[in-house]
Structure formats: C-alpha cells, structure tokens
N, C-alpha and C positions, 0 to 999 in steps of 0.2 A: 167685091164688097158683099156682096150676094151669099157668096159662098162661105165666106167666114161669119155671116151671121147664122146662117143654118148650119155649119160645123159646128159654133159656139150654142144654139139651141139645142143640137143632136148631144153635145157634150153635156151641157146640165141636165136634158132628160136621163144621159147616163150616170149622171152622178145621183138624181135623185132617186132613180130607181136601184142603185148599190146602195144608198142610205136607208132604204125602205127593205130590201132584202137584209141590210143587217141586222135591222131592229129583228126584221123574225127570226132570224138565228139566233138572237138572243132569248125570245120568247119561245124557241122551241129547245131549247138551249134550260131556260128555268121548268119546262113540262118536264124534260127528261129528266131536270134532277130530281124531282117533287114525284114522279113514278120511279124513279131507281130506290128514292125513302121507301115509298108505300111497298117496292117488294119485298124489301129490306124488312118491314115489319112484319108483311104475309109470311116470310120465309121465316119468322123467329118466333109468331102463331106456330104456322104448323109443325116447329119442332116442339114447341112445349106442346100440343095436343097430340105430337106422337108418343112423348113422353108419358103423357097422361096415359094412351091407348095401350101401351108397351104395362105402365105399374096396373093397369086394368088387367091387362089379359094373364101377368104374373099373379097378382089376387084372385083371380078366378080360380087358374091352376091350382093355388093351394088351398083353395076351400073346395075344389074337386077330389083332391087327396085326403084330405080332412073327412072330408063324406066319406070318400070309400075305404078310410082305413076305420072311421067310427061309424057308421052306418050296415058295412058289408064287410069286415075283416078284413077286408084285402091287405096284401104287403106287397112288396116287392119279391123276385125270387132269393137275391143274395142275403134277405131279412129273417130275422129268426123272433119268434113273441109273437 
C-alpha cells in the first residue's frame, strides 16, 4: 500500500513538473518568435540604410566629377572637349 502511494506521489510530481516544463516551452517558444520579428526588422533597417549609404556614396561620386570636370578640366582619356 505504501508503495503505490509513493509511486502515485512520484507520478503526480512527474506530471507536474512536465506541466510546468511545458508552460516554459511555450514562453520560450513566444520569446523566439517576438526576436525572429525584431531581426526581421533590424535586417530590413539595415538594408534600407545600405541603400541610403550605396545612393550616398553614388552622389558623392558624381559631384566628385562634376568638381573635377568644372573646377579643374579634367576628362576622361576616351573624351574629347
């Protein structure tokens, strides 16, 4: 009798403790998805600020030419004027 009360107590601590572990798989379960969002957004920042950095460094470029073909004549070799 003994033993089937202490198998039957060892069996509901193991049940409580799989109810208790599934809750946190749940809640690590809603962390992962609420960071898989958040890198989801980082990652779609830093392509628009590549994008930014990329039309930045193309405008640079062309007012670097702009200076040196209005500023200092320069041309290219294949250019003629």
């Amino acid at each position: 009798m003994i033993t089937l009360l202490a198998a039957a107590a060892l069996t509901a601590y193991a049940l409580a403790g799989l109810a208790s572990v599934g809750a946190e798989i749940d809640r690590y379960g809603e962390t992962r998805s609420a960071l898989a969002e958040r890198v989801r957004e980082l990652e779609e920042a830093n392509c628009e600020l590549e994008a930014r950095l990329n039309r930045g460094r193309a405008d640079k470029n062309e007012l670097i030419e702009a200076l040196a073909r209005e500023r200092l004549g320069l041309r290219y070799p294949d250019e003629t004027g």
